[in-house]
LUMSENU-538571 format. One record per residue: x, y, z negated of N, C-alpha, C in turn; residue in three letters; residue number from 1. Coordinates in Angstrom, 3 decimals, always signed. Each point is the difference from the previous one (the first is absolute). Layout:
<nodes>
<node n_px="X" n_py="Y" n_pz="Z" ca_px="X" ca_py="Y" ca_pz="Z" c_px="X" c_py="Y" c_pz="Z" residu="ALA" num="NUM"/>
...
</nodes>
This chain:
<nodes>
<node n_px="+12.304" n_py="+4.910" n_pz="-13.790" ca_px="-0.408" ca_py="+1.332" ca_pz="-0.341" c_px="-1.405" c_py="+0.236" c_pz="+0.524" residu="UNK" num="1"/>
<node n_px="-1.188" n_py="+0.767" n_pz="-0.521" ca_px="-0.612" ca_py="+0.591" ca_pz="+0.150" c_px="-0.512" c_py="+0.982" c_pz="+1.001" residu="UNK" num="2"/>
<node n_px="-0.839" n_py="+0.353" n_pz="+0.558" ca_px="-0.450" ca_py="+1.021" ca_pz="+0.599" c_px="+0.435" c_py="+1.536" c_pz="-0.532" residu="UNK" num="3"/>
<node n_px="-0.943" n_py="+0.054" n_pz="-1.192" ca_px="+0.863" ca_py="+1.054" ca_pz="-0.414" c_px="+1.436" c_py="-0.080" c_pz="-0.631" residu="UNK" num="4"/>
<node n_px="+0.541" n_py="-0.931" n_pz="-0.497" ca_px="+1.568" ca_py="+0.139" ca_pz="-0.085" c_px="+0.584" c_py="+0.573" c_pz="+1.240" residu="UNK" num="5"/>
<node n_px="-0.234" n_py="-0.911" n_pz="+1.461" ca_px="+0.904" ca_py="+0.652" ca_pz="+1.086" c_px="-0.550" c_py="+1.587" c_pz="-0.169" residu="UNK" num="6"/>
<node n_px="-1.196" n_py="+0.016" n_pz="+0.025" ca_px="-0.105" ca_py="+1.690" ca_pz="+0.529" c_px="+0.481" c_py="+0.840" c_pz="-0.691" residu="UNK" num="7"/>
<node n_px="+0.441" n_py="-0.492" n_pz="-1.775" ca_px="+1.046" ca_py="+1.277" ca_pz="-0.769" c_px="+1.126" c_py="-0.499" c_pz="+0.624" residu="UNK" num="8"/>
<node n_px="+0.638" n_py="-0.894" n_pz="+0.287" ca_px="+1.388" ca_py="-0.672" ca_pz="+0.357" c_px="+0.133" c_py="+1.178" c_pz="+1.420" residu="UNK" num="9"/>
<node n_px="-0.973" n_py="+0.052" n_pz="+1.077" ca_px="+0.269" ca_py="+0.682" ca_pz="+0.939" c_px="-0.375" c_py="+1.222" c_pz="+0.138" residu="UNK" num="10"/>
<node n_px="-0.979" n_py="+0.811" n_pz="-0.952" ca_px="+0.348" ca_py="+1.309" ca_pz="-0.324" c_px="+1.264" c_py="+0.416" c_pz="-0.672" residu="UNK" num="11"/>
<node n_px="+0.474" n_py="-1.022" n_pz="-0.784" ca_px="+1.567" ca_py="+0.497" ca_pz="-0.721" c_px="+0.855" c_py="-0.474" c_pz="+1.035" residu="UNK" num="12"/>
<node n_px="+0.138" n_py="+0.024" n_pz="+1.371" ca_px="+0.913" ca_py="-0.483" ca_pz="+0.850" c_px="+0.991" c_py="-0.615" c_pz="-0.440" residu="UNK" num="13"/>
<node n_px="-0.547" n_py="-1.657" n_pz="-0.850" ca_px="+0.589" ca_py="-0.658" ca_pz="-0.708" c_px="-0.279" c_py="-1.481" c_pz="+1.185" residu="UNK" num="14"/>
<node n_px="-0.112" n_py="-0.168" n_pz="+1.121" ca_px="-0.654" ca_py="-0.825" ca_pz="+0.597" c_px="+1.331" c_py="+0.150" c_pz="+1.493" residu="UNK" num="15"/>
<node n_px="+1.030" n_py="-1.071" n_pz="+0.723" ca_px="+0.486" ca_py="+0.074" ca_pz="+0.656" c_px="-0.230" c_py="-0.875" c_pz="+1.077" residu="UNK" num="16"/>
<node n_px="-0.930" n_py="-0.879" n_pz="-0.179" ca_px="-0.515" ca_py="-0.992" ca_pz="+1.476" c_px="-1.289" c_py="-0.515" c_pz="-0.032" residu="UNK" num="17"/>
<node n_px="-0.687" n_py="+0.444" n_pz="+0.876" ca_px="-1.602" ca_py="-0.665" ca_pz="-0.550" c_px="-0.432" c_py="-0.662" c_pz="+1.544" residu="UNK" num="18"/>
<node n_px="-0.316" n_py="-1.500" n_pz="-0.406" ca_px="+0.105" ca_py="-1.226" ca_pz="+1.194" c_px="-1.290" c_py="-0.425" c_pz="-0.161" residu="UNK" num="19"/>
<node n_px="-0.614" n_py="-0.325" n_pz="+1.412" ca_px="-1.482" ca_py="-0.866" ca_pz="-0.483" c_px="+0.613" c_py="-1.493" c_pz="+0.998" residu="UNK" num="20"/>
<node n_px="-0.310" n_py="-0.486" n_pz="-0.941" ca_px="+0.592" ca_py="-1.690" ca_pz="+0.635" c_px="-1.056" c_py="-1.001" c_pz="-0.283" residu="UNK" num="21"/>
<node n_px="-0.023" n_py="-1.069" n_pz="+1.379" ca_px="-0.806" ca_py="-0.682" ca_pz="+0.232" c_px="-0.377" c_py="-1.471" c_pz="-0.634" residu="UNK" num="22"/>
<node n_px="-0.544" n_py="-0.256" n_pz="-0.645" ca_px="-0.038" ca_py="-1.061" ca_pz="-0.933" c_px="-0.628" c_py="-1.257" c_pz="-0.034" residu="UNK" num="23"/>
<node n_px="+0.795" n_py="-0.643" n_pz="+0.647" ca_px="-0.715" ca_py="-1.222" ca_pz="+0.787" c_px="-0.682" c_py="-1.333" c_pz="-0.522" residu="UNK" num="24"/>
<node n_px="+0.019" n_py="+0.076" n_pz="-1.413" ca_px="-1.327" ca_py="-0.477" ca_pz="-1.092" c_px="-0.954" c_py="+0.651" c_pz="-0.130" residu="UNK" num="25"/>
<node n_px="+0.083" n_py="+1.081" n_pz="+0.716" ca_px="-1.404" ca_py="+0.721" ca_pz="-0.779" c_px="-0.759" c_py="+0.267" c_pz="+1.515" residu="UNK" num="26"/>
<node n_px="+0.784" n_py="-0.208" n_pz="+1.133" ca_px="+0.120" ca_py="+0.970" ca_pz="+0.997" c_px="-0.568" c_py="+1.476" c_pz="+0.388" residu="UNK" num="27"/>
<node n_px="+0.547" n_py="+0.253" n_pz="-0.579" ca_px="-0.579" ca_py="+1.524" ca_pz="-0.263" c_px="+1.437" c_py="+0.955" c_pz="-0.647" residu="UNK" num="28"/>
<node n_px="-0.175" n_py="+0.864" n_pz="-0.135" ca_px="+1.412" ca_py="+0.976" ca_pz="-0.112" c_px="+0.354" c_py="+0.831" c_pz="-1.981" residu="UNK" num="29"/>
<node n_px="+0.484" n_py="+0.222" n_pz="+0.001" ca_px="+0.752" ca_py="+0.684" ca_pz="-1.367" c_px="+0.938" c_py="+0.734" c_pz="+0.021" residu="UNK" num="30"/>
<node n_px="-0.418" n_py="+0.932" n_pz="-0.933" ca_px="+1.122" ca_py="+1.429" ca_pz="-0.219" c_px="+0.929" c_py="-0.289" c_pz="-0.798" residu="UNK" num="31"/>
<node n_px="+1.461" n_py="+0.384" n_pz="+0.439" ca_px="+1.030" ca_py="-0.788" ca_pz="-0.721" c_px="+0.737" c_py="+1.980" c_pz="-0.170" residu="UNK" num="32"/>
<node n_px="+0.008" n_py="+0.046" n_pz="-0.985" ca_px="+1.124" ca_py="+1.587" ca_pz="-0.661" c_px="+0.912" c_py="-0.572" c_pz="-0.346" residu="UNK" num="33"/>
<node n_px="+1.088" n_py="+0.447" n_pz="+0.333" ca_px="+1.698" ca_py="-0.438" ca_pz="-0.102" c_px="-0.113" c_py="-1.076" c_pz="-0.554" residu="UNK" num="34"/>
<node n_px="-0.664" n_py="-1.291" n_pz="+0.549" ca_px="+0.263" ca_py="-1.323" ca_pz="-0.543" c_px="-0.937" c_py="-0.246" c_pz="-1.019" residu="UNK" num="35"/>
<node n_px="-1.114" n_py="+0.576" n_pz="-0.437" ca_px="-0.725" ca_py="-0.562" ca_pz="-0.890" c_px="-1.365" c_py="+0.446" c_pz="+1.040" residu="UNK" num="36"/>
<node n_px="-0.983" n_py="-1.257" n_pz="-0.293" ca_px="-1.299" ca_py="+0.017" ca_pz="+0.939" c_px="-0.876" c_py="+0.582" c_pz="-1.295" residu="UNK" num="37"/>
<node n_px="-1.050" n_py="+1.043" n_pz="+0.642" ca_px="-1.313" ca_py="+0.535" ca_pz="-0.114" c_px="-0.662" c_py="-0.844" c_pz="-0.919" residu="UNK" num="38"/>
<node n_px="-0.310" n_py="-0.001" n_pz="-1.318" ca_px="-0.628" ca_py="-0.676" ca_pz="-0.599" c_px="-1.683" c_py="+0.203" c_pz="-0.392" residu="UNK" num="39"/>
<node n_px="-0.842" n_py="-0.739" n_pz="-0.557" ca_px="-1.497" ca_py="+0.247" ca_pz="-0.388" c_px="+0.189" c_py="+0.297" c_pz="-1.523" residu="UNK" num="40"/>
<node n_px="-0.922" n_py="+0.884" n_pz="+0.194" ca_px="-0.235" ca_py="-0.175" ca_pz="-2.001" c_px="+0.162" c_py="-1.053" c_pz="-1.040" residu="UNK" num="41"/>
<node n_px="+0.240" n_py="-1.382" n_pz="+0.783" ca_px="-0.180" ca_py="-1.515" ca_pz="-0.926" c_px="+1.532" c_py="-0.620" c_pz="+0.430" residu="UNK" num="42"/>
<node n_px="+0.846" n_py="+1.012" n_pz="+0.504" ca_px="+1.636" ca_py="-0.300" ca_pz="+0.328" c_px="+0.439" c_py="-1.256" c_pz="+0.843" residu="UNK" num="43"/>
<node n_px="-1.364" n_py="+0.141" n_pz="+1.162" ca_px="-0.005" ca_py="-0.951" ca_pz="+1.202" c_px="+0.155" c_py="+0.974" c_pz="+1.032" residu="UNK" num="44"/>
<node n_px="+0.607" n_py="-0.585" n_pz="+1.181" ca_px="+0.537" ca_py="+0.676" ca_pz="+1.183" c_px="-1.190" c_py="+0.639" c_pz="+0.561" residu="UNK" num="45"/>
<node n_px="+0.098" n_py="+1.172" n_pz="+0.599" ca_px="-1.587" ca_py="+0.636" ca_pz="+0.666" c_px="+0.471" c_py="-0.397" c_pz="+1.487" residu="UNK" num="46"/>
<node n_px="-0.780" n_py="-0.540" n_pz="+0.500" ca_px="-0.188" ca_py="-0.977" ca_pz="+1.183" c_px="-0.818" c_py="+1.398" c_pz="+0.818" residu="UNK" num="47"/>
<node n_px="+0.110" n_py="+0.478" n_pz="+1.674" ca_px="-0.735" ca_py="+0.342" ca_pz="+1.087" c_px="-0.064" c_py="-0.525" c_pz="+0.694" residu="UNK" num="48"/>
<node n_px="-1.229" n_py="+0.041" n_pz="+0.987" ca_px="-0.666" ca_py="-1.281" ca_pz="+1.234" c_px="+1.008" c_py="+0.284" c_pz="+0.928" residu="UNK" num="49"/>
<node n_px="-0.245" n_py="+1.268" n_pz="+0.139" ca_px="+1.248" ca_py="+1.168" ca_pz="+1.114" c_px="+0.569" c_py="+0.353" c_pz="+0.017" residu="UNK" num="50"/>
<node n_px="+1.065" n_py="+0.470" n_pz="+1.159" ca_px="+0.880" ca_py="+0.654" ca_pz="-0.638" c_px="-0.773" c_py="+1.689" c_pz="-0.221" residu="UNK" num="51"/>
<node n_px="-1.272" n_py="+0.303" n_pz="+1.095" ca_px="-0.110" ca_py="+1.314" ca_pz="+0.023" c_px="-0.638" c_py="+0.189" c_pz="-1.401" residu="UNK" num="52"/>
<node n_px="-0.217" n_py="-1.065" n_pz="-1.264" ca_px="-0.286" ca_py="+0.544" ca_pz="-0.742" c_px="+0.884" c_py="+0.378" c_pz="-1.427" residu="UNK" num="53"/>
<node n_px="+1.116" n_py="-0.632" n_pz="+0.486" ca_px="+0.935" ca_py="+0.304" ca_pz="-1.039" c_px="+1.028" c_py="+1.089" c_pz="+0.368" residu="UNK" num="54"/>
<node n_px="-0.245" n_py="+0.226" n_pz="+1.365" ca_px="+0.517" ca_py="+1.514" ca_pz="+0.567" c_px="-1.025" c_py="+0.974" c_pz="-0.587" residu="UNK" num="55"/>
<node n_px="-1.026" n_py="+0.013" n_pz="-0.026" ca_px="-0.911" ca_py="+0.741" ca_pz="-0.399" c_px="-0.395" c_py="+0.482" c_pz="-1.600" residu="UNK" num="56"/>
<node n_px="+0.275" n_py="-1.237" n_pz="-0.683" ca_px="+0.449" ca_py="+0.592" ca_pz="-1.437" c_px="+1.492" c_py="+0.662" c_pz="+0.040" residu="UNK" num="57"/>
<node n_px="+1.388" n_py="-0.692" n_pz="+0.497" ca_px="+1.056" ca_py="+0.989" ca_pz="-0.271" c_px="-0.364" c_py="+1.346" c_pz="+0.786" residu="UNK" num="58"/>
<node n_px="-0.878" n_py="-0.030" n_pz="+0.760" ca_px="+0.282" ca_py="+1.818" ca_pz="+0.643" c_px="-1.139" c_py="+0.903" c_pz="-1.069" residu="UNK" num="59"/>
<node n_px="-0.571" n_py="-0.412" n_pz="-0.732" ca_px="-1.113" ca_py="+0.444" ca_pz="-0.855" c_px="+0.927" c_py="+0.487" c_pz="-1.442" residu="UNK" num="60"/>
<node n_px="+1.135" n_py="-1.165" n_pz="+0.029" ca_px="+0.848" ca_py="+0.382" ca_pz="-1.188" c_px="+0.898" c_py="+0.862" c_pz="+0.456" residu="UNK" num="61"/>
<node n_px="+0.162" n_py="+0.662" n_pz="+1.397" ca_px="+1.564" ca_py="+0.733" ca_pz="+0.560" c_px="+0.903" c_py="-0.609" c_pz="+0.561" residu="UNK" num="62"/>
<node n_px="-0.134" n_py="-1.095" n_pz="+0.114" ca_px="+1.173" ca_py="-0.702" ca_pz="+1.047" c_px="-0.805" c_py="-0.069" c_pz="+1.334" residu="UNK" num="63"/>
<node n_px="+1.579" n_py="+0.648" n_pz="+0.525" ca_px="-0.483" ca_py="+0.213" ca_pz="+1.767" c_px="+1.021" c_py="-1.174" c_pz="+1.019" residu="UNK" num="64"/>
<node n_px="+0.675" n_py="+0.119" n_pz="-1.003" ca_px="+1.045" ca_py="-1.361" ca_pz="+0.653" c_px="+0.649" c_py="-0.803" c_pz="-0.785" residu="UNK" num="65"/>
<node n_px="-0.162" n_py="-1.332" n_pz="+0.748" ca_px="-0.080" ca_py="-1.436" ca_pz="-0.539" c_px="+0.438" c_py="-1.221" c_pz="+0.482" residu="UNK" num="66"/>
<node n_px="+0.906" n_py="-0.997" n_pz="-0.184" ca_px="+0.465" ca_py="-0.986" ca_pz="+0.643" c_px="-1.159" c_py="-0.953" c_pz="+0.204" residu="UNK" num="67"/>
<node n_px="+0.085" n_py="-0.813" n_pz="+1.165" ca_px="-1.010" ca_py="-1.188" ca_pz="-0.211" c_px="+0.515" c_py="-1.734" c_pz="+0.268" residu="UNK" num="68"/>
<node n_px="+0.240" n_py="-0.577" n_pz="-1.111" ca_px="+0.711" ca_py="-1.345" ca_pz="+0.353" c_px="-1.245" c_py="-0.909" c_pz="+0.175" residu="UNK" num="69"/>
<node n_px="+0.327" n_py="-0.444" n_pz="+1.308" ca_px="-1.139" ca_py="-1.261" ca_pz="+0.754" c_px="+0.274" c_py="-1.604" c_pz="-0.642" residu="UNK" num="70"/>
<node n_px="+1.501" n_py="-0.179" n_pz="+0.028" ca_px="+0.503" ca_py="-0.771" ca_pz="-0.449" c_px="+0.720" c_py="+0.004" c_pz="-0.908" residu="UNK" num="71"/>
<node n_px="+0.355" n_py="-0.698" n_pz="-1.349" ca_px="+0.730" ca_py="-0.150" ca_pz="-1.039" c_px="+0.988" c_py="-0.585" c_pz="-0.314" residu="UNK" num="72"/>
<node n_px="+0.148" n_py="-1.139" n_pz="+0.930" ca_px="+1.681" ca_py="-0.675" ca_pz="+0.385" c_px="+0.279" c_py="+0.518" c_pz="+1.411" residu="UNK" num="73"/>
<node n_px="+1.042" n_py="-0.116" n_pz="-0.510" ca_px="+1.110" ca_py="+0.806" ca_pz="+1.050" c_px="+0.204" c_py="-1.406" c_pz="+1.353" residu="UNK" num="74"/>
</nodes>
């Protein structure tokens, strides 16, 4: 999904878990909405260096709280 997809998805409080998880090919982090990751306009994953910067776009979109997975296997 999109940038603006999540932000109608989470103005229509159509949005129930929003995770930024750590991605250890890219090393760098990604926004994951109930299981589908943050996509680019060209329907490739949108990759952040930081995490403070992918906190910083979800609080720009209205999310104030957010899971953060470091690791991906359990």
């Amino acid at each position: 999904m999109t940038e603006r997809e999540l932000k109608l998805l989470l103005e229509a409080h159509a949005i129930k878990q929003v995770q930024v998880h750590y991605a250890v090919m890219s090393q760098g982090y990604m926004i994951v909405a109930d299981g589908k990751p943050l996509e680019t306009g060209k329907k490739e994953t949108r990759e952040f260096k930081t995490l403070d910067a992918a906190a910083k776009l979800l609080f720009k979109l209205g999310v104030a709280d957010f899971g953060v997975r470091l690791r991906t296997s359990s």
